[in-house]
PyMOL Python script that loads the backbone (N, CA, C, O; Angstrom):
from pymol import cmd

cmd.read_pdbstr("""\
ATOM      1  N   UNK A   1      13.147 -28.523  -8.739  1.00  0.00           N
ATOM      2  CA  UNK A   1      12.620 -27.477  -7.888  1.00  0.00           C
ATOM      3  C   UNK A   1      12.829 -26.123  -8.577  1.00  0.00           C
ATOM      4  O   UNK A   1      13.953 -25.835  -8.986  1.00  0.00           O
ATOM      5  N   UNK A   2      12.012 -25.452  -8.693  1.00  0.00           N
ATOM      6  CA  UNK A   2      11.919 -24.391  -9.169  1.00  0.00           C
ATOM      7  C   UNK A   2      11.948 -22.792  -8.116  1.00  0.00           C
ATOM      8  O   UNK A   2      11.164 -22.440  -7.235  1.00  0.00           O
ATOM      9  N   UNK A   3      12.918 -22.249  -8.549  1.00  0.00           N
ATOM     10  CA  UNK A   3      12.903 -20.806  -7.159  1.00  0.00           C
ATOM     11  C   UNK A   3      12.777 -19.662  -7.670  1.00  0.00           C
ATOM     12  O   UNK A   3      13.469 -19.111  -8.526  1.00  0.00           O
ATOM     13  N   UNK A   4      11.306 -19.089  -6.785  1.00  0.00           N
ATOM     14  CA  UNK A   4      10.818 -18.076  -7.346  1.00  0.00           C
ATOM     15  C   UNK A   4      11.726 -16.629  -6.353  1.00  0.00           C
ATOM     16  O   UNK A   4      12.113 -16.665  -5.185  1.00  0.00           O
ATOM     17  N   UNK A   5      11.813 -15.668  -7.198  1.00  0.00           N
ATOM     18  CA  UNK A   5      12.120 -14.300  -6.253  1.00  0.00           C
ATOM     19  C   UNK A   5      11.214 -13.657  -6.593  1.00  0.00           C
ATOM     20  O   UNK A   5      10.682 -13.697  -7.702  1.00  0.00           O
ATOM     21  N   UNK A   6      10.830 -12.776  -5.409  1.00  0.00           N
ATOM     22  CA  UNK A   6       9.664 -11.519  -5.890  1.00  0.00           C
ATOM     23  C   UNK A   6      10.669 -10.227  -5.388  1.00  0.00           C
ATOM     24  O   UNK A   6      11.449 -10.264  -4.436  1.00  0.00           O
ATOM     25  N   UNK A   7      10.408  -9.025  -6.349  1.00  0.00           N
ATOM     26  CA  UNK A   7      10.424  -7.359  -5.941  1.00  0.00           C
ATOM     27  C   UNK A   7       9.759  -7.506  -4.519  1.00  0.00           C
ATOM     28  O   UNK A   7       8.578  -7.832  -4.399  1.00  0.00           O
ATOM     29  N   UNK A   8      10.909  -7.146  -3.035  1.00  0.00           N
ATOM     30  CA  UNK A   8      10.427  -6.354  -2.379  1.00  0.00           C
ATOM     31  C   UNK A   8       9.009  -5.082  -2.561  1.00  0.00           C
ATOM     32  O   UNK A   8       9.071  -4.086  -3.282  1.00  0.00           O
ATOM     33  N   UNK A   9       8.175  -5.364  -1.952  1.00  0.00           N
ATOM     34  CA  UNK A   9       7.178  -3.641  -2.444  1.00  0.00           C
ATOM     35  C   UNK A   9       7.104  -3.338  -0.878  1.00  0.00           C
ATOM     36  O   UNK A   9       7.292  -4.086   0.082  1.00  0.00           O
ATOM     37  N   UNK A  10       6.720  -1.798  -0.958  1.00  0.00           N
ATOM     38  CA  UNK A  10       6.395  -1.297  -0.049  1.00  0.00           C
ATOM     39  C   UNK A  10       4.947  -1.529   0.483  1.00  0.00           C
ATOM     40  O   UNK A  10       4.656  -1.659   1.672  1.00  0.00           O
ATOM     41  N   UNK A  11       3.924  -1.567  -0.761  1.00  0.00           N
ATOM     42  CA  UNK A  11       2.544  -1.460  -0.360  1.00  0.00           C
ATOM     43  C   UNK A  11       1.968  -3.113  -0.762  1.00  0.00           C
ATOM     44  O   UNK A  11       2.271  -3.982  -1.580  1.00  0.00           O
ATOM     45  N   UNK A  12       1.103  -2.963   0.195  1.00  0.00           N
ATOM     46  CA  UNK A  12       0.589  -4.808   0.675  1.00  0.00           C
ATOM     47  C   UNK A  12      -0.264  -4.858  -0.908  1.00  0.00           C
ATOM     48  O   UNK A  12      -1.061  -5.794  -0.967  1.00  0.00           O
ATOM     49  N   UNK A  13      -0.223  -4.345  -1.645  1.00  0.00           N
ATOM     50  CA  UNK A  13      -1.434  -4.367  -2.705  1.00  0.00           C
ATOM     51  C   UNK A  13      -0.305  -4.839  -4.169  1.00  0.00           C
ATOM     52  O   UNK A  13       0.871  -4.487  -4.254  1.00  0.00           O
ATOM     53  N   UNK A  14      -0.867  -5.486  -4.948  1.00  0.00           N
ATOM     54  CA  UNK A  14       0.056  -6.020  -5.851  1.00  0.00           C
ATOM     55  C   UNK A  14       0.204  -5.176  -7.205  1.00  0.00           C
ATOM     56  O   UNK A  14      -0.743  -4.506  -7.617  1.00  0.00           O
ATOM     57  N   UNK A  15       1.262  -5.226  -7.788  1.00  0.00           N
ATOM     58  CA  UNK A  15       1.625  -4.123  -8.649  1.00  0.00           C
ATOM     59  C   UNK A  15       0.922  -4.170  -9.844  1.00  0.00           C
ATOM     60  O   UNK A  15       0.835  -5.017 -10.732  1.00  0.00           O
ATOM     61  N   UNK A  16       0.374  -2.924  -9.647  1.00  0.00           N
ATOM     62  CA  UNK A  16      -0.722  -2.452 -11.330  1.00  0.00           C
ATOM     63  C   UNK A  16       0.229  -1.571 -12.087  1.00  0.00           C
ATOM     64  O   UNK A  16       1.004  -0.909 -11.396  1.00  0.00           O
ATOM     65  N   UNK A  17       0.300  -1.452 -13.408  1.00  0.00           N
ATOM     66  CA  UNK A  17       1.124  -0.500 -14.372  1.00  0.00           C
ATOM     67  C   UNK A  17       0.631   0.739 -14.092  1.00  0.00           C
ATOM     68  O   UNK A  17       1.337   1.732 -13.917  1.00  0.00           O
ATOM     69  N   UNK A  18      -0.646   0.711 -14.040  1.00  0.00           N
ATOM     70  CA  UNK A  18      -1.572   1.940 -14.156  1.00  0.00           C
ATOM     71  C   UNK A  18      -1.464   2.908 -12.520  1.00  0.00           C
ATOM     72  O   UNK A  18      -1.921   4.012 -12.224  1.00  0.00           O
ATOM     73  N   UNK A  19      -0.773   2.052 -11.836  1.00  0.00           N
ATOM     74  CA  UNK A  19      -0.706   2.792 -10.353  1.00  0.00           C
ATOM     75  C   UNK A  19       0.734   3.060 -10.168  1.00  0.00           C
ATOM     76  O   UNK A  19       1.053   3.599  -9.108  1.00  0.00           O
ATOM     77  N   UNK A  20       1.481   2.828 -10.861  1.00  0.00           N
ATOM     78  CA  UNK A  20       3.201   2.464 -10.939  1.00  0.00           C
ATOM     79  C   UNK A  20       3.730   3.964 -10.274  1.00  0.00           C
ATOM     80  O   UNK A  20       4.213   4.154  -9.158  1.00  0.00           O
ATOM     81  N   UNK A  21       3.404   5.168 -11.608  1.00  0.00           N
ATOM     82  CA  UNK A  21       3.727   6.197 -11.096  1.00  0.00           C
ATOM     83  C   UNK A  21       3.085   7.093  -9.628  1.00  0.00           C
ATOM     84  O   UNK A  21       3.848   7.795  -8.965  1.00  0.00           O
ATOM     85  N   UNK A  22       1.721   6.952  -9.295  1.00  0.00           N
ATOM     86  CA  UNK A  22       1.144   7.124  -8.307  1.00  0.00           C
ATOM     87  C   UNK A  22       2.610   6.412  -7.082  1.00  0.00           C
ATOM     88  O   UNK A  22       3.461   6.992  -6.409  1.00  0.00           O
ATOM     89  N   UNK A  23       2.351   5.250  -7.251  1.00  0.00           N
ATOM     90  CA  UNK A  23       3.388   5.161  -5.978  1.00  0.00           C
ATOM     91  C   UNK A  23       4.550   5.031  -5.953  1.00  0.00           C
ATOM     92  O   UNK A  23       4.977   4.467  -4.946  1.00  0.00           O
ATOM     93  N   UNK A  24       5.195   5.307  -6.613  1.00  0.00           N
ATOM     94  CA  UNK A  24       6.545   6.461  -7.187  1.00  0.00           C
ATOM     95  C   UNK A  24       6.581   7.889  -6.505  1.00  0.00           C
ATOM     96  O   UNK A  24       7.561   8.312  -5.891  1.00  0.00           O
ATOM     97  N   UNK A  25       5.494   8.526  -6.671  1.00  0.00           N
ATOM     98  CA  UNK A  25       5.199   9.456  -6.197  1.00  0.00           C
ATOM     99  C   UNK A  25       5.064   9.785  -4.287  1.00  0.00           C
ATOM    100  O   UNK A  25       5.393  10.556  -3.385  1.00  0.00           O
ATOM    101  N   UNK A  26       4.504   8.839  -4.533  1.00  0.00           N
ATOM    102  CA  UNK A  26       4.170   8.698  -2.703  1.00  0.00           C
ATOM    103  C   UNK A  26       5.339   8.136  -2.117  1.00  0.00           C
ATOM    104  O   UNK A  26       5.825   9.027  -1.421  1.00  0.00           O
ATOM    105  N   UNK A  27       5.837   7.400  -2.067  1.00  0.00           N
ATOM    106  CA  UNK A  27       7.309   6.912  -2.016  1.00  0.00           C
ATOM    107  C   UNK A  27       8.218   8.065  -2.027  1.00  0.00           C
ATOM    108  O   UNK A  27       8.915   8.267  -1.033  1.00  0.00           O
ATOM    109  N   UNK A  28       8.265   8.617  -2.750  1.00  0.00           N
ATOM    110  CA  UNK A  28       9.263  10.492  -2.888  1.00  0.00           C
ATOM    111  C   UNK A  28       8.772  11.128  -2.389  1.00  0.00           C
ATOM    112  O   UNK A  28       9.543  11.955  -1.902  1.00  0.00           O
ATOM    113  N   UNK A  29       7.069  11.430  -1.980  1.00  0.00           N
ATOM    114  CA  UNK A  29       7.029  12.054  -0.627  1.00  0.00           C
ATOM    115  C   UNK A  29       7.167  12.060   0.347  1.00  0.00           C
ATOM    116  O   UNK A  29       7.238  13.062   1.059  1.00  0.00           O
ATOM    117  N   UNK A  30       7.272  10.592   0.780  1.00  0.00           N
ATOM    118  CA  UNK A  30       7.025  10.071   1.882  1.00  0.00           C
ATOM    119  C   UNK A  30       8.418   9.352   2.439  1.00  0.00           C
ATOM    120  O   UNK A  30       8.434   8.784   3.531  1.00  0.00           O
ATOM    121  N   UNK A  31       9.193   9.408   1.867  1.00  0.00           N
ATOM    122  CA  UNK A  31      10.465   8.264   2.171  1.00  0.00           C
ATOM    123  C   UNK A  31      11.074   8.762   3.382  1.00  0.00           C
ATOM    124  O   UNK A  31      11.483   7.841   4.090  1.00  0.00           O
ATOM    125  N   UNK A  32      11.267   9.907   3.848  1.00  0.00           N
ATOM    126  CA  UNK A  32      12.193  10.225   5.294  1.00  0.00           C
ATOM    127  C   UNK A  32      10.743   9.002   6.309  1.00  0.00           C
ATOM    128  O   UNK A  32      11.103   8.228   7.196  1.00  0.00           O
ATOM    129  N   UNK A  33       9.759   9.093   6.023  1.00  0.00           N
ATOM    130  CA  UNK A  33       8.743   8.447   7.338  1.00  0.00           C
ATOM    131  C   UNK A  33       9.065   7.084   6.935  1.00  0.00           C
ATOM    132  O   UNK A  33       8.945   6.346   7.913  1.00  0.00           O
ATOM    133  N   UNK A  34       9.442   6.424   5.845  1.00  0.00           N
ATOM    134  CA  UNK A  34       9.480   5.093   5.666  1.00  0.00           C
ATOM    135  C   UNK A  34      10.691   4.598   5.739  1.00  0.00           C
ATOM    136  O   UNK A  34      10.867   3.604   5.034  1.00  0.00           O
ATOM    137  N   UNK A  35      11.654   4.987   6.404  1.00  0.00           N
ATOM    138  CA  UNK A  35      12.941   4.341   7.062  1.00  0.00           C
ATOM    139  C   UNK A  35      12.835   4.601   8.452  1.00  0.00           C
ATOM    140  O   UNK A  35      13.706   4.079   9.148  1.00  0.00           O
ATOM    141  N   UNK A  36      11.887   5.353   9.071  1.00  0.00           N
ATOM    142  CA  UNK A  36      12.150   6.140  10.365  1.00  0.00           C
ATOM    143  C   UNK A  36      11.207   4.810  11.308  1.00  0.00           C
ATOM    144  O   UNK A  36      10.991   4.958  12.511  1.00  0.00           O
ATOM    145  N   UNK A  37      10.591   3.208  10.325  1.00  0.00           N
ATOM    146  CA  UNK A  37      10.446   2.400  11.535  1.00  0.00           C
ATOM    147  C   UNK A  37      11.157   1.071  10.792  1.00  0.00           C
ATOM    148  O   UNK A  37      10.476   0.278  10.143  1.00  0.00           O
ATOM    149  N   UNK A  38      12.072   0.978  10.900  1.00  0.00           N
ATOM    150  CA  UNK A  38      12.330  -0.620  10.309  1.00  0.00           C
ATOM    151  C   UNK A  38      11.707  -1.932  10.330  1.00  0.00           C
ATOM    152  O   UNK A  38      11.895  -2.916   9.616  1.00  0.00           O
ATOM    153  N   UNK A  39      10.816  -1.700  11.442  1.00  0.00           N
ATOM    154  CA  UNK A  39       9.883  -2.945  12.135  1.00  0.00           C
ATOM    155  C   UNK A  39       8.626  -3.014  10.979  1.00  0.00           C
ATOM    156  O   UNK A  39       7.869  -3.933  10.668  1.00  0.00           O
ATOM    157  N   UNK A  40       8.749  -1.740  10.536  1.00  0.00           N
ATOM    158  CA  UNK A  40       7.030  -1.843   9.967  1.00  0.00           C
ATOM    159  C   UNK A  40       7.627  -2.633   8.581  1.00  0.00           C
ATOM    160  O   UNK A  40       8.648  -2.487   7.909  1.00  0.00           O
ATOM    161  N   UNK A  41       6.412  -3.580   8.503  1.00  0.00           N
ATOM    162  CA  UNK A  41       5.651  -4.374   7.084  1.00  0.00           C
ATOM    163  C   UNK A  41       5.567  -4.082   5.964  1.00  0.00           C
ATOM    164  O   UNK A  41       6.075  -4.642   4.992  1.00  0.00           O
ATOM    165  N   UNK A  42       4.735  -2.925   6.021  1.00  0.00           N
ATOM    166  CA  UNK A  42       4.284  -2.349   4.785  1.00  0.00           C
ATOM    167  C   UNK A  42       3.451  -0.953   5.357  1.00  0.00           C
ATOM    168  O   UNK A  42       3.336  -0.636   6.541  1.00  0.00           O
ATOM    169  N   UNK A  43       2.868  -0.164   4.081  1.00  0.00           N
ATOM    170  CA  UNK A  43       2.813   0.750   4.401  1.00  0.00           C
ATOM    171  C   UNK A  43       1.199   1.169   5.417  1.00  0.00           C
ATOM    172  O   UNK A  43       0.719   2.180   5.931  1.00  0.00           O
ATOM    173  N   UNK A  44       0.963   0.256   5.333  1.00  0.00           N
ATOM    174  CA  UNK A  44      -0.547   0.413   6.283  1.00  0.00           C
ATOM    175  C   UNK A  44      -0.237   0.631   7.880  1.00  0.00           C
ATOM    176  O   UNK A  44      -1.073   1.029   8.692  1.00  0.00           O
ATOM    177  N   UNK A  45       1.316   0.247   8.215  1.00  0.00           N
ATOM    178  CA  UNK A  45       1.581   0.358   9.122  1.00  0.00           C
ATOM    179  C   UNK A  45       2.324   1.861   9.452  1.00  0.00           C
ATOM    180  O   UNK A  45       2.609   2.470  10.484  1.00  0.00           O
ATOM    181  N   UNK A  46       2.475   2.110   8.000  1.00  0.00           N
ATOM    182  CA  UNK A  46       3.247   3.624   8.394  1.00  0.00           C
ATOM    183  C   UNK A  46       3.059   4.796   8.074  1.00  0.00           C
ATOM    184  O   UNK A  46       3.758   5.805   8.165  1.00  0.00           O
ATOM    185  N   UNK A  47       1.330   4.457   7.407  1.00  0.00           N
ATOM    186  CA  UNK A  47       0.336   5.711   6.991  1.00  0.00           C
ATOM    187  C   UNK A  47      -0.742   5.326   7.042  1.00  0.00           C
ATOM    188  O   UNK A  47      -1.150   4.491   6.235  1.00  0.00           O
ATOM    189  N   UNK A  48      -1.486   5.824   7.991  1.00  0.00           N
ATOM    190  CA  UNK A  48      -2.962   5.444   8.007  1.00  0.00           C
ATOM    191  C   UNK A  48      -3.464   6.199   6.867  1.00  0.00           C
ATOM    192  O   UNK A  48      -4.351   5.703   6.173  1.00  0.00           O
ATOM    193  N   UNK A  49      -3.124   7.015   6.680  1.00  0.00           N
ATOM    194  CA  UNK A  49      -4.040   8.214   5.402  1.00  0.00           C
ATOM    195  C   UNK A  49      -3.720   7.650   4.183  1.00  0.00           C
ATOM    196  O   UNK A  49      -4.517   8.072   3.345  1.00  0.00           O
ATOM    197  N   UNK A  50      -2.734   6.713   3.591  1.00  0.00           N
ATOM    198  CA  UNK A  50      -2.719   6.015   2.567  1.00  0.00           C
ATOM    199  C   UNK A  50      -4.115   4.765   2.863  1.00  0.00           C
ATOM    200  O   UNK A  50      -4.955   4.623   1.974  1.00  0.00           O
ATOM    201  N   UNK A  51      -4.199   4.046   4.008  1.00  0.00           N
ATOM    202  CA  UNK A  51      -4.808   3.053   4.348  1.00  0.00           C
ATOM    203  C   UNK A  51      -6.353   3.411   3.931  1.00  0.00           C
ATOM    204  O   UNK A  51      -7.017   2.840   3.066  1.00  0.00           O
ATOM    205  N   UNK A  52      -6.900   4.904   5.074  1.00  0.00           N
ATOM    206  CA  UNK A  52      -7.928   5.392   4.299  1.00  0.00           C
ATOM    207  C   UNK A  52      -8.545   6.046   2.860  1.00  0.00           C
ATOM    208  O   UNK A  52      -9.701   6.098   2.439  1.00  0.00           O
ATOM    209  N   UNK A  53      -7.571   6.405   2.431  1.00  0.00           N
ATOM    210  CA  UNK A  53      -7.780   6.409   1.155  1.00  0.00           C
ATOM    211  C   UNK A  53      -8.039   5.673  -0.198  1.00  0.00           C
ATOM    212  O   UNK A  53      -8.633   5.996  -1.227  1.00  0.00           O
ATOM    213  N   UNK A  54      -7.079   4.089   0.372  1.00  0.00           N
ATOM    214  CA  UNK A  54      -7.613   2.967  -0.445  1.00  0.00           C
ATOM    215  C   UNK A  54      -8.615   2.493   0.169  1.00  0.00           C
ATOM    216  O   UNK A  54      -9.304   1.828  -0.604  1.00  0.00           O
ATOM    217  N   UNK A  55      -9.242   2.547   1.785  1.00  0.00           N
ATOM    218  CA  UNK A  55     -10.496   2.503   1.505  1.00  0.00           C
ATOM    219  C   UNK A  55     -11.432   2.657   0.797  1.00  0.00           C
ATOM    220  O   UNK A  55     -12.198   1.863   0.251  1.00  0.00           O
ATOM    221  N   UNK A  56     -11.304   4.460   0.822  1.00  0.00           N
ATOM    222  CA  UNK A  56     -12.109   4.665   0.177  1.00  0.00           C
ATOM    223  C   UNK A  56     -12.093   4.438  -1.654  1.00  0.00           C
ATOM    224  O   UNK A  56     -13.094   4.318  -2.361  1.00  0.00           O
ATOM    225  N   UNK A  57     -11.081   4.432  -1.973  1.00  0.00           N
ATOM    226  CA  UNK A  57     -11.280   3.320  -3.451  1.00  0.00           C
ATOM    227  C   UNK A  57     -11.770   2.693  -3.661  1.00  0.00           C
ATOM    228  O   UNK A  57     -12.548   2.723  -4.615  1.00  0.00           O
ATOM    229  N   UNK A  58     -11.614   1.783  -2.924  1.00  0.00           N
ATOM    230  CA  UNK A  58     -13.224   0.076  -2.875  1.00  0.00           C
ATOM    231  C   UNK A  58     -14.090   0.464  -2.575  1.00  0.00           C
ATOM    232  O   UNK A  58     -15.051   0.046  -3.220  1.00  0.00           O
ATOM    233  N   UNK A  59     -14.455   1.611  -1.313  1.00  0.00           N
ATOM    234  CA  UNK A  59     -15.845   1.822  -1.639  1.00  0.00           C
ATOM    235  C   UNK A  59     -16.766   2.435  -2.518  1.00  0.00           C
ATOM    236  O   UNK A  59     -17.984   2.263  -2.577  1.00  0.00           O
ATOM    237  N   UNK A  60     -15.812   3.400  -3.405  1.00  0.00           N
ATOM    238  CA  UNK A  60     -16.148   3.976  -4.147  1.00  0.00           C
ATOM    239  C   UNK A  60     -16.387   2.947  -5.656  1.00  0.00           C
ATOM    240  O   UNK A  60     -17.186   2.968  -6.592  1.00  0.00           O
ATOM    241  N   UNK A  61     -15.613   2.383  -5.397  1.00  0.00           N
ATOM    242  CA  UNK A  61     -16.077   0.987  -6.931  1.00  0.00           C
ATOM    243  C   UNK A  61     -16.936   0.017  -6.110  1.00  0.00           C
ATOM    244  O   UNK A  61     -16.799  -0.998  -6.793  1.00  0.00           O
ATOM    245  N   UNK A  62     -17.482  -0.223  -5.410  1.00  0.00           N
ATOM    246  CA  UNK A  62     -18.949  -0.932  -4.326  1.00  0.00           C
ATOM    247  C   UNK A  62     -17.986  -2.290  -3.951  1.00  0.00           C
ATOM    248  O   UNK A  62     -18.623  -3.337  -4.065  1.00  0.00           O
ATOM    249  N   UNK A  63     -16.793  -2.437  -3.593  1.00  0.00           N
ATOM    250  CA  UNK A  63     -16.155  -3.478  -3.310  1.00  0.00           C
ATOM    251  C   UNK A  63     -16.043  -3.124  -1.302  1.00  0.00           C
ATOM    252  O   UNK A  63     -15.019  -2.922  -0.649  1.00  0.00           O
ATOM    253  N   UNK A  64     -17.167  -3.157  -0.922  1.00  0.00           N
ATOM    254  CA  UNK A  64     -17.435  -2.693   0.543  1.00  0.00           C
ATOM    255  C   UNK A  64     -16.293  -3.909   1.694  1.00  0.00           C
ATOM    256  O   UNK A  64     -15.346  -3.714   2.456  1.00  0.00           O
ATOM    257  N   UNK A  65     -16.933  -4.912   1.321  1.00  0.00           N
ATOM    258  CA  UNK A  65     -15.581  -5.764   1.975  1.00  0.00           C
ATOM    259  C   UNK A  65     -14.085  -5.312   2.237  1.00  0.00           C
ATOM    260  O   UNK A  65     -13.460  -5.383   3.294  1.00  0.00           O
ATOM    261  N   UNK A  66     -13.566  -4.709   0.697  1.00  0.00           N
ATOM    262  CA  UNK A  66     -11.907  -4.626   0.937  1.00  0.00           C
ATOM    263  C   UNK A  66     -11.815  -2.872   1.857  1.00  0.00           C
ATOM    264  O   UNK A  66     -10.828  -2.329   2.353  1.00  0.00           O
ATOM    265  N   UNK A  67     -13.317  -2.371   1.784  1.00  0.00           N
ATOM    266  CA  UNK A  67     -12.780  -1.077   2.447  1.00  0.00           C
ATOM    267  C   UNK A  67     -12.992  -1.099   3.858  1.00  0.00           C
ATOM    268  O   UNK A  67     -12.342  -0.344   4.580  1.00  0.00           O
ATOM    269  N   UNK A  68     -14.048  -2.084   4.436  1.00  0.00           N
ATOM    270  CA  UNK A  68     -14.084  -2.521   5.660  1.00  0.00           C
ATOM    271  C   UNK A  68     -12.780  -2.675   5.784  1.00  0.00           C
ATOM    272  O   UNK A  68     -12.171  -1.888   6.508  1.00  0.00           O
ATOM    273  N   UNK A  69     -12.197  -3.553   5.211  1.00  0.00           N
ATOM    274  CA  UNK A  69     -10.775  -4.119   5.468  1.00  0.00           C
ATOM    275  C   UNK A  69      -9.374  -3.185   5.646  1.00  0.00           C
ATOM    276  O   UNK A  69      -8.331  -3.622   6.132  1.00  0.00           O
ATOM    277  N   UNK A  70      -9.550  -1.947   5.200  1.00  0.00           N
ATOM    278  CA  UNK A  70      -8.927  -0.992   4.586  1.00  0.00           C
ATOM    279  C   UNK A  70      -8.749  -0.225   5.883  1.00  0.00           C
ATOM    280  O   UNK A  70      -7.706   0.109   6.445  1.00  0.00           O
ATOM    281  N   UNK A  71     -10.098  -0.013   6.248  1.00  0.00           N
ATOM    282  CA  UNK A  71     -10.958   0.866   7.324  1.00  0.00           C
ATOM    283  C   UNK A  71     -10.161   0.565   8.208  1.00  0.00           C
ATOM    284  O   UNK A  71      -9.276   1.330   8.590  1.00  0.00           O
ATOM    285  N   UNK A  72     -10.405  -0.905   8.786  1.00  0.00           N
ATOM    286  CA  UNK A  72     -10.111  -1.149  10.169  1.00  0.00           C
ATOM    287  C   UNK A  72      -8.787  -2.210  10.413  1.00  0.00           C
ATOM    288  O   UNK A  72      -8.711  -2.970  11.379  1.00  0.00           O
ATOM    289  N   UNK A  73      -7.609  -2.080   9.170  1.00  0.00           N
ATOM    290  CA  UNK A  73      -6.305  -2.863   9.327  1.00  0.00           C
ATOM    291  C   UNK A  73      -5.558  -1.890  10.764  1.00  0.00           C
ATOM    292  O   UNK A  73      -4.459  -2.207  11.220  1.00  0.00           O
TER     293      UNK A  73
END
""", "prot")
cmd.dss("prot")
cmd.show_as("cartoon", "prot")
cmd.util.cbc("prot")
cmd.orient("prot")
């Protein structure tokens, strides 16, 4: 049997190199709001304005599905 561990992440989206410092960044802005719910998941639950914004990422690369998805989590 083989046992895998994964890095805790904050954001439901899986780790790119190229986004590393971006959410580094947001994380140091944002960290007093991201202890202030222990219940929450991840961060879609504890910033909608991150949520819309990766919307609008997919829609902006024509991946309309994941921003529907984005849109209305």
């Amino acid at each position: 049997s083989v046992k895998i561990n994964f890095t805790p992440r904050v954001f439901p989206t899986p780790m790119r190199e190229s986004k590393k410092q971006e959410e580094e960044d947001w994380i140091a802005r944002n960290r007093r709001f991201l202890k202030s719910n222990p219940h929450a998941r991840d961060v879609s639950e504890r910033d909608p304005v991150w949520l819309k914004g990766k919307g609008d990422e997919f829609y902006k690369q024509g991946d309309f599905m994941g921003a529907v998805n984005a849109y209305t989590a």
